[in-house]
C-alpha positions in Angstrom: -114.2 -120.9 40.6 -110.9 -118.9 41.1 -109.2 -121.6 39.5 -111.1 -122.0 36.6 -110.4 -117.6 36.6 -106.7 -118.4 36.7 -106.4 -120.8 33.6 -108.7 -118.2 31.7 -106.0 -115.7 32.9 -103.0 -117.8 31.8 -104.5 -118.6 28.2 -105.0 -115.1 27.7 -101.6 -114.3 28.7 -100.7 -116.7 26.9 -101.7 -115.8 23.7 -101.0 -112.1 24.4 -97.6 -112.8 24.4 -97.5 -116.0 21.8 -99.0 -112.9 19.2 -96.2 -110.3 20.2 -93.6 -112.8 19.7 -94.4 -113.6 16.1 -92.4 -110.7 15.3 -89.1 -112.2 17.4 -86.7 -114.2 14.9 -88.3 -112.9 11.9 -86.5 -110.7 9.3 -87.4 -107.5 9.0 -89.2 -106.0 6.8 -87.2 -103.9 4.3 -88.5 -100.6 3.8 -87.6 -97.5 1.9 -88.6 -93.9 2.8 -88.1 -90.3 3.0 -86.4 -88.6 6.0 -86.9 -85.5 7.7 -84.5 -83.8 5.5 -86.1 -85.3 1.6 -83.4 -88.3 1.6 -84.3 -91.7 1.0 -83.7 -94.2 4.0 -83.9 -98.2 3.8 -83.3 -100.9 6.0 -80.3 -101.4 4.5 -78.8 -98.1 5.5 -78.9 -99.4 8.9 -76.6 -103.0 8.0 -74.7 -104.4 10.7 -75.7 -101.8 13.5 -78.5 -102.5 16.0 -81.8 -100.5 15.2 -84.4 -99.1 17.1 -87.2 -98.5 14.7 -90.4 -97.1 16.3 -93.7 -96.3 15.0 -96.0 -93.6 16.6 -99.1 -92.0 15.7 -98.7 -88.5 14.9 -95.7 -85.5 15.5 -96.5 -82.6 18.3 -99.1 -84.8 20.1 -98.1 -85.3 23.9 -97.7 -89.1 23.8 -95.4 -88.9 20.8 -93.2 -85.5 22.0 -92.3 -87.5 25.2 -91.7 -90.6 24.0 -89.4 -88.4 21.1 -87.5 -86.2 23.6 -87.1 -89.3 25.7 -85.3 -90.8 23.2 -82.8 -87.7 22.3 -81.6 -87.5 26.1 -81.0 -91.6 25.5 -79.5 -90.5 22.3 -75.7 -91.0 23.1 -76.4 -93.7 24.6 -78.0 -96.3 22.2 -75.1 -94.7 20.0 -72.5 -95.9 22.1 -73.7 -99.4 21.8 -73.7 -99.0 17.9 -77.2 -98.6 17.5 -79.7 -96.3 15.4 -82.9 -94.9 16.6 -85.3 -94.5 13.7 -89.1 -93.0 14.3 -91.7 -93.8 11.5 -94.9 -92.3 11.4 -97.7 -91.2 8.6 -96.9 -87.4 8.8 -94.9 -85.8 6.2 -91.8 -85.0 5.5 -92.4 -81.3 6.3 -93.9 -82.2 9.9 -91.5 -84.4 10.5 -88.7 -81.4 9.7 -90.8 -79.3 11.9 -91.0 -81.6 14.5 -87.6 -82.7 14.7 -86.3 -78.9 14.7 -88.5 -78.1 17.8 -87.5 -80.8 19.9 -83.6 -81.2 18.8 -83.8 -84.4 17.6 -81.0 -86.3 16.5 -82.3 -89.4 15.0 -84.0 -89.9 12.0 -87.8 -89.8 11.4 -89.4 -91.6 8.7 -92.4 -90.0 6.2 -94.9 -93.3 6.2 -97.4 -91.1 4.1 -97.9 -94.0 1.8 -98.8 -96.3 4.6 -96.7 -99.2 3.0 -94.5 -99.7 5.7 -96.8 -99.5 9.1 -98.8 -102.2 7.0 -95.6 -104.1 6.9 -95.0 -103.6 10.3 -98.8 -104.7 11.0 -98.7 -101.4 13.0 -101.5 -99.6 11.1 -104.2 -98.5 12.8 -107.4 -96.0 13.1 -110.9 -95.1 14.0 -113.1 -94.0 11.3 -111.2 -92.0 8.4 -108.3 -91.4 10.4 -105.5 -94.0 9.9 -102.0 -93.4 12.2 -99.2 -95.9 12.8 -99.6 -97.4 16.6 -97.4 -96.9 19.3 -94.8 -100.1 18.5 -91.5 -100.8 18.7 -88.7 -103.5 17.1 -85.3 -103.9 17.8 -83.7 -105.4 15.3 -80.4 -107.1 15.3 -77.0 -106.1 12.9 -78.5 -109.2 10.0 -81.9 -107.5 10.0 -83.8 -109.7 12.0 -86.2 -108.5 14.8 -85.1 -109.8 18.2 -87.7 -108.1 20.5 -91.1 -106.4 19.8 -93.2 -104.0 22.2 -96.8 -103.8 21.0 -97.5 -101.8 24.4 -95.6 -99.2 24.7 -95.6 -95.8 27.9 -94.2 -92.8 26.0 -92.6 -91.8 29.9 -90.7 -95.1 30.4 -90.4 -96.6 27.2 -86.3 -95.3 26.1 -85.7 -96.5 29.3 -87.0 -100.0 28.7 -85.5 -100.1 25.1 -82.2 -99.5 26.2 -82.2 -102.0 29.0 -83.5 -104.6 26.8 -80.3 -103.6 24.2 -78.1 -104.0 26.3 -79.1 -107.4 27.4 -79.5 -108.8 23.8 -76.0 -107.5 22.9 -74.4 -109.2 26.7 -76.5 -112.3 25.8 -74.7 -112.2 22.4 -77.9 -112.5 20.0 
């Protein structure tokens, strides 16, 4: 019986992690949006640097705040190894001003209010009439090709976890 338990385990592992890695090796998606400031942003802005591009559900909800704060104190970091953090999310441009003014925020935040790009990104998601971009992450690689996904992703830790994996895929030399 346990057996049989542990082969229903490792299939659904498995295919947990066959489905996030369908993402790995492909080329991004392009996309073109408006900042927190009103300017237009593409993919192509971010050409031959590393990007961070990470999709959450809404500005000034706990979850998100963290996860954003956590990601200005890593700031200076990801910089230094020539990479760009991007957030993307369905709120406005306005909110998005807001919400990078009350936390500090030194990257850029994307207005998804057109929900083009979390469908894209397969990242859209909702219960009932309310539609938000999940919690996911991509790193993508200088040529604009996704090199790691996280479809789960702890607000707390997660900065943490991104830069670790960046700075393996740039010593591995992908």
């Amino acid at each position: 019986m346990s057996r049989i338990l542990l082969i229903i385990f490792g299939l659904l592992l498995s295919n947990s992690v066959m489905a996030n890695s369908n993402w790995v090796g492909a080329l991004a998606p392009e996309f073109e949006l408006q900042d927190q400031h009103g300017k237009e942003k593409s993919l192509k802005d971010y050409k031959d640097q590393w990007l961070v591009l990470y999709f959450y559900p809404k500005d000034d909800t706990p979850g998100c705040t963290t996860e954003a704060k956590n990601f200005r104190d890593a700031y200076q970091e990801f910089k230094a190894l020539n990479a760009n953090i991007v957030g993307i999310s369905l709120d406005d441009v306005e909110s998005h001003q807001n919400f990078a003014e009350a936390y500090n925020l030194p990257f850029t935040i994307l207005a998804d209010v057109d929900q083009e790009v979390s469908t894209a990104y397969k990242v859209l998601g909702g219960f009932g009439p309310m539609e938000y971009a999940s919690r996911e992450t991509f790193i993508i690689d200088p040529q604009g090709n996704i090199v790691h996904h996280y479809s789960d992703v702890e607000p707390e830790t997660h900065s943490k976890e991104v830069l670790k994996k960046l700075k393996e895929l740039i010593k591995a030399g992908i």
